[in-house]
Every structure is written in structure tokens, then in C-alpha cells.
C-alpha positions in Angstrom: 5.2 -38.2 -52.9 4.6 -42.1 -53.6 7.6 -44.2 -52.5 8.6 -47.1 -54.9 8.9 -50.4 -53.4 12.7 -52.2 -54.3 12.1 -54.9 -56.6 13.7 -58.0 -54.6 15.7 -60.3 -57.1 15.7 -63.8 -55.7 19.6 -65.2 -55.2 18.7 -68.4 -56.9 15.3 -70.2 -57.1 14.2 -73.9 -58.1 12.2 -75.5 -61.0 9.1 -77.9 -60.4 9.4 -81.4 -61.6 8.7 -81.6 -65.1 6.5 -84.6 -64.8 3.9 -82.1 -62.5 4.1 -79.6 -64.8 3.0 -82.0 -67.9 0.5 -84.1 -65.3 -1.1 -80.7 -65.0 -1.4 -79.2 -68.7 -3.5 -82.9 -69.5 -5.2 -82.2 -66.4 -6.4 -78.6 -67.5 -6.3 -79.2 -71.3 -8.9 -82.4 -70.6 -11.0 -80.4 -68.4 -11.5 -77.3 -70.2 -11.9 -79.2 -73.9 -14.3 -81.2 -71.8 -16.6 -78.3 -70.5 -16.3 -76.4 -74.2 -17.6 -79.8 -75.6 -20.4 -80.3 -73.5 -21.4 -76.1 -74.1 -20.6 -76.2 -77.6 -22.0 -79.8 -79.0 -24.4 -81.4 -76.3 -28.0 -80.7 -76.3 -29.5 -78.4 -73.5 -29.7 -81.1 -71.1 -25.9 -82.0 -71.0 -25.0 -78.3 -70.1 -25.3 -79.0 -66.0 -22.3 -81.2 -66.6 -20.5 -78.4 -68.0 -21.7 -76.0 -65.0 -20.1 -78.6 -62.9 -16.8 -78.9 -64.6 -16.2 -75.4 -64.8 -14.8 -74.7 -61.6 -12.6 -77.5 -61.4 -11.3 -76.6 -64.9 -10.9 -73.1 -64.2 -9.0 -73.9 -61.3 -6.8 -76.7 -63.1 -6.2 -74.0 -65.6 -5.1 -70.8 -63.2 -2.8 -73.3 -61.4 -1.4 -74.7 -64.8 -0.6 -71.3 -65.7 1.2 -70.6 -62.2 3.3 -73.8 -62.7 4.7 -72.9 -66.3 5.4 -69.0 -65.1 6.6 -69.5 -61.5 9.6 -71.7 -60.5 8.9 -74.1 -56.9 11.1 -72.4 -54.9 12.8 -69.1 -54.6 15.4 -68.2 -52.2 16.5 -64.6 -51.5 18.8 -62.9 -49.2 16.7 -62.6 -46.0 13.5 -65.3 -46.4 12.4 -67.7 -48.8 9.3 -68.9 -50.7 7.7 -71.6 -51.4 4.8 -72.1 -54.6 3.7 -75.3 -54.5 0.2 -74.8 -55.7 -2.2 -72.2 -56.3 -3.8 -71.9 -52.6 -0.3 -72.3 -51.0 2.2 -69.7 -51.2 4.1 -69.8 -47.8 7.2 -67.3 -46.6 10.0 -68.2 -44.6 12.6 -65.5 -42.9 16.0 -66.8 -42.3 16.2 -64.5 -38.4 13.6 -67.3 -37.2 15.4 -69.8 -38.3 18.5 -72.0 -36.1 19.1 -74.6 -39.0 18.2 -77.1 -41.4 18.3 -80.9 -40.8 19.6 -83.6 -43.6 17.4 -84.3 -46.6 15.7 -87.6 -46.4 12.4 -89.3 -48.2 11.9 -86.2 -50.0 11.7 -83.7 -47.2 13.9 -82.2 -44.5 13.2 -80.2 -41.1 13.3 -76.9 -40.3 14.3 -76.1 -36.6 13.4 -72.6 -35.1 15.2 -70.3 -32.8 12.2 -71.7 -30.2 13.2 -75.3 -30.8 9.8 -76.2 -32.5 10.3 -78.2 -35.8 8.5 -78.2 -38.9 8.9 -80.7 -41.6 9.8 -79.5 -45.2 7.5 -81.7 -47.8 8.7 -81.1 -51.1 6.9 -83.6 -53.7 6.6 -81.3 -56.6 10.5 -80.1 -57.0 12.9 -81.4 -59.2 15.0 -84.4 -57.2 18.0 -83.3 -58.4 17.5 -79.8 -56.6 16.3 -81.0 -53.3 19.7 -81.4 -51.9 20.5 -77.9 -53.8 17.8 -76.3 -52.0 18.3 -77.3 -48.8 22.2 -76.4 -49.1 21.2 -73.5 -50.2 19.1 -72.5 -47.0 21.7 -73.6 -44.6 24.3 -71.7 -46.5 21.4 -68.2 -45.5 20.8 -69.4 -42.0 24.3 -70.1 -41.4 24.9 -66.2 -42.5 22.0 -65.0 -40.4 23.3 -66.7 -37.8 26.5 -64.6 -38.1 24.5 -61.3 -38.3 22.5 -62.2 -35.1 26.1 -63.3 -33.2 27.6 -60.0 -34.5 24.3 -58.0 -33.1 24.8 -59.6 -29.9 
């Protein structure tokens, strides 16, 4: 007998910056009309051109699609994730976490239970829900925190 994995519903999650979103559709729409033109209309000798701009418009595309389908950020009840491209999808749990520092340029800190830091750098999220998001992870470390007291 299989068991089924839970389906985890995130608590609340954040959208990516429009502007990023729409930078990235020219991006991949310029690229792949460019490499269909070159296949399509260009003599023989003007295909090597389009060999070369495949990949990067492949690429452009896949990660055009990610940023239409999947939000930026999405926190759930014990970790939380972060999309920020196609070759970066990273996971944080909220036990290895002792807080969150103040928002500031665009980025905060994340302290550890062993007292290393790591800094937050969030450039493609909406700036009106940086300061949502990083309430919104102290609110789950501060509740972790509680768990790990009450454990102890």
C-alpha cells in the first residue's frame, strides 16, 4: 500500500514585482521570435545564429513561465521558500532559525540558532510586501520559538 503525501497549503505567500515579470515576457518573447525568424526566413547561413539563441531563449522562456505561475515567496507553517529564478529555489525551516533583523536597502538578515548570519536579498518582490514578508517570518520564528521553550 502507497502512502499519499499531505498536500502542504502555504499560510500566505508573496507576488514578484510586476516590472520583472513584464522585463521577462519582452525578454523571452524577443528571443524566441528572434530564433523562429532566423529558422523560418534567413537563408541557410543565418541558422548558426539561431542555434546560438536557442538556449538562451529556451531558458528565458521556462523562467518566464515560472514567474507568471509561481508567486516569489511562500511561507508555510514550519519553513519557507523562496523562487527567485529558475536555478534558485531555496528552503528555510523556521526550528533553525532565532530571528529576523529590520528590513533595510531591500534586504534583511536572518540569524541562526548558531549565531551565523545570512543576508536576505530580495530584488524581485513586490516593495510593498517586503516589510509583509519579513513580519510575517518573525511572527513563525517567534512561534517556533515557543514550541522549542515548551520542549525544553
Amino acid at each position: 500500500m502507497k502512502i499519499k503525501d499531505e498536500i502542504e497549503i502555504p499560510d500566505c505567500y508573496f507576488e514578484r514585482h510586476p516590472m520583472i515579470v513584464a522585463g521577462s515576457v519582452v525578454l523571452s518573447t524577443g528571443l524566441i521570435g528572434a530564433v523562429l525568424y532566423l529558422f523560418m526566413y534567413k537563408d541557410f547561413y543565418a541558422h548558426g545564429w539561431a542555434l546560438v539563441l536557442t538556449p538562451p531563449a529556451t531558458i528565458s522562456g521556462f523562467q518566464t513561465i515560472l514567474f507568471i505561475l509561481n508567486p516569489y515567496a511562500l511561507v508555510y507553517k514550519d519553513k519557507f521558500e523562496l523562487k527567485k529564478h529558475l536555478f534558485s529555489g531555496k528552503i528555510w525551516y523556521f526550528n533553525d532559525i532565532e530571528r529576523v533583523s529590520e528590513v533595510s536597502n531591500g534586504s534583511f538578515d536572518i540569524i541562526y540558532n548558531d549565531g551565523e548570519v545570512e543576508k536576505m536579498k530580495l530584488g524581485g518582490i513586490k516593495p510593498s510586501h517586503l516589510k509583509q514578508l519579513r513580519n510575517e517570518l518573525h511572527k513563525h520564528v517567534y512561534l517556533s520559538l515557543e514550541q522549542r521553550d515548551l520542549l525544553n
